[in-house]
Every structure is written in structure tokens, then in C-alpha cells.
C-alpha positions in Angstrom: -27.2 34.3 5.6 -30.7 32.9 5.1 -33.4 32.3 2.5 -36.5 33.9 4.3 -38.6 36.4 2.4 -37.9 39.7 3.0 -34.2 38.9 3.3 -32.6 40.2 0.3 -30.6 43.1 -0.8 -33.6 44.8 -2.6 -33.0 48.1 -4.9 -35.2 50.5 -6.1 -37.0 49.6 -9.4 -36.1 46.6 -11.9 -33.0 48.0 -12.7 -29.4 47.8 -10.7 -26.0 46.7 -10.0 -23.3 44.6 -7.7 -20.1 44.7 -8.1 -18.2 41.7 -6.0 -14.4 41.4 -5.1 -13.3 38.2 -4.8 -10.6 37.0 -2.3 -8.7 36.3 -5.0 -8.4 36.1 -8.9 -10.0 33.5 -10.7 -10.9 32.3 -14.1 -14.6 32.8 -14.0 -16.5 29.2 -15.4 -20.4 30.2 -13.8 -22.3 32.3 -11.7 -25.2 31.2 -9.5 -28.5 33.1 -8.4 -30.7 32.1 -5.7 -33.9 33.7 -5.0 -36.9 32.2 -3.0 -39.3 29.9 -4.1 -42.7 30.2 -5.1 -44.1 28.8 -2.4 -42.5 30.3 0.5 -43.3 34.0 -1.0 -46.3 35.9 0.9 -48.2 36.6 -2.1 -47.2 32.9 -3.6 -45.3 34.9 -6.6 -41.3 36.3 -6.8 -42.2 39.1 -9.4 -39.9 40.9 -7.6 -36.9 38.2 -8.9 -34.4 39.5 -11.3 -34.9 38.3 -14.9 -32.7 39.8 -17.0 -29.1 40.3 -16.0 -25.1 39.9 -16.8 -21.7 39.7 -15.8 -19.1 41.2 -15.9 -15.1 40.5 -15.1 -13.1 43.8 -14.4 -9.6 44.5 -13.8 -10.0 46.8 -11.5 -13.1 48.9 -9.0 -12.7 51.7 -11.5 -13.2 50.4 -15.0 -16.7 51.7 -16.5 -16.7 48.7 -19.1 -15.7 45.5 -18.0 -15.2 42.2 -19.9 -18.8 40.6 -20.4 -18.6 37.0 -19.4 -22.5 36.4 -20.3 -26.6 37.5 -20.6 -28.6 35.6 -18.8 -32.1 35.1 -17.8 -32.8 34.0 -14.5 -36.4 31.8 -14.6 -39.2 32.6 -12.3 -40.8 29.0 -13.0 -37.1 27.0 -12.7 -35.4 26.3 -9.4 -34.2 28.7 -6.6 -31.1 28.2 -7.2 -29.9 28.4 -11.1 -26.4 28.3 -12.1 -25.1 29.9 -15.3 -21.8 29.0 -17.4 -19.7 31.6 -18.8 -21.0 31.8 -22.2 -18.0 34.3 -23.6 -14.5 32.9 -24.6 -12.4 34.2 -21.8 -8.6 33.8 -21.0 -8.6 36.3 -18.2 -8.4 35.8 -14.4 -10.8 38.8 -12.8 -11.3 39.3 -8.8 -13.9 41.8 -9.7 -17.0 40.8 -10.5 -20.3 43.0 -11.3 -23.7 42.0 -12.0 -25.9 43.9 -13.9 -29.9 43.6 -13.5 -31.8 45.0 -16.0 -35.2 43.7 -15.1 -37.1 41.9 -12.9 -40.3 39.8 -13.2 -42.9 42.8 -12.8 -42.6 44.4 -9.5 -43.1 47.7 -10.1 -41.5 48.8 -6.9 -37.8 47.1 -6.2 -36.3 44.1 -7.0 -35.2 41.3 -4.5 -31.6 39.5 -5.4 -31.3 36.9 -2.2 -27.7 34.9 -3.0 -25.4 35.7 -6.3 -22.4 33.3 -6.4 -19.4 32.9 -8.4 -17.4 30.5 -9.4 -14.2 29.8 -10.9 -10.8 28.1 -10.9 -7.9 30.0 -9.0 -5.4 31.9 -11.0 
């Protein structure tokens, strides 16, 4: 509900995975992280953001392999907020969603994810 540090759903390690169901099913057009800033960190670094990551549409909670809707890389040095188009052709409405981390920024520990969003137009 808020952006203080500390606040996060943090996992083990640099590596892990959400999966989101949507009220309803949309065509997926971007996706939006959010970590903190720089400046309001402790230490005055977010190694512990999520760098490289993507998303997936499923049909359903069970699928193993969804439909990848992009790759993206999430930049330490940009905003807090960053959105990310849909970067695969896509025709299909999904109200499953799951994001895949693969790294983070260098915190050996766990990794922080603060806000993931997505967006879409109603099916």
C-alpha cells in the first residue's frame, strides 16, 4: 500500500516468481514495476531491485508454459516507476499473469519487488 523501504514482497535470492489473476480478462498492452528510489534507500543503493524479468499470459493457474508477452530489464538508474509495452504479437485476452525475475541488481541475499502492474484493454 505504500512505497517505504522495507515494504516489499522480498524472496530469497535474485531469482523468483508472481503469478497475478486479474478481475477479469484483458488484452495485455504493458506492465509497470515500481521499486523505491535511490534516495530514500538506507544504504542510498536498490541492489536489491529486480533487473532482469518477463511476463507471461496464461490460460489458466496450472499451465507450466505460458504465452511470453516480453523480456525486460528493469533500470536501477531510471525512474521508480517504469512501464513496459508488450513487445510480443499477441491476440489473446489472459486474466493470468506471471512474472518471472531472474536477477536482481547484486544483492546477494533476496530481492525487493515493491508494485508490479498490469495493464490492458478489457476483453
Amino acid at each position: 500500500p505504500d512505497m517505504y523501504p522495507g515494504n516489499c514482497w522480498a524472496f530469497k535470492g535474485s531469482q523468483g516468481y508472481l503469478v497475478v489473476r486479474l478481475s477479469m480478462k484483458i488484452y495485455p498492452t504493458a506492465f509497470t514495476m515500481e521499486h523505491i528510489p535511490k534516495t530514500l534507500s538506507p544504504k542510498g543503493s536498490i541492489t536489491s531491485a529486480p533487473r532482469n524479468f518477463s511476463v507471461y499470459g496464461l490460460d489458466d493457474e496450472y499451465q507450466e508454459e505460458g504465452k511470453l508477452l516480453g523480456e525486460y530489464v528493469y533500470d536501477q538508474e531510471g525512474e521508480p516507476l517504469q512501464m513496459f509495452p508488450v513487445m510480443e504479437e499477441n491476440e489473446d485476452a489472459f486474466q493470468i499473469v506471471e512474472l518471472r525475475i531472474f536477477s536482481n541488481w547484486g544483492h546477494a541475499e533476496y530481492t525487493c519487488l515493491y508494485r508490479f502492474r498490469v495493464h490492458g484493454k478489457p476483453a
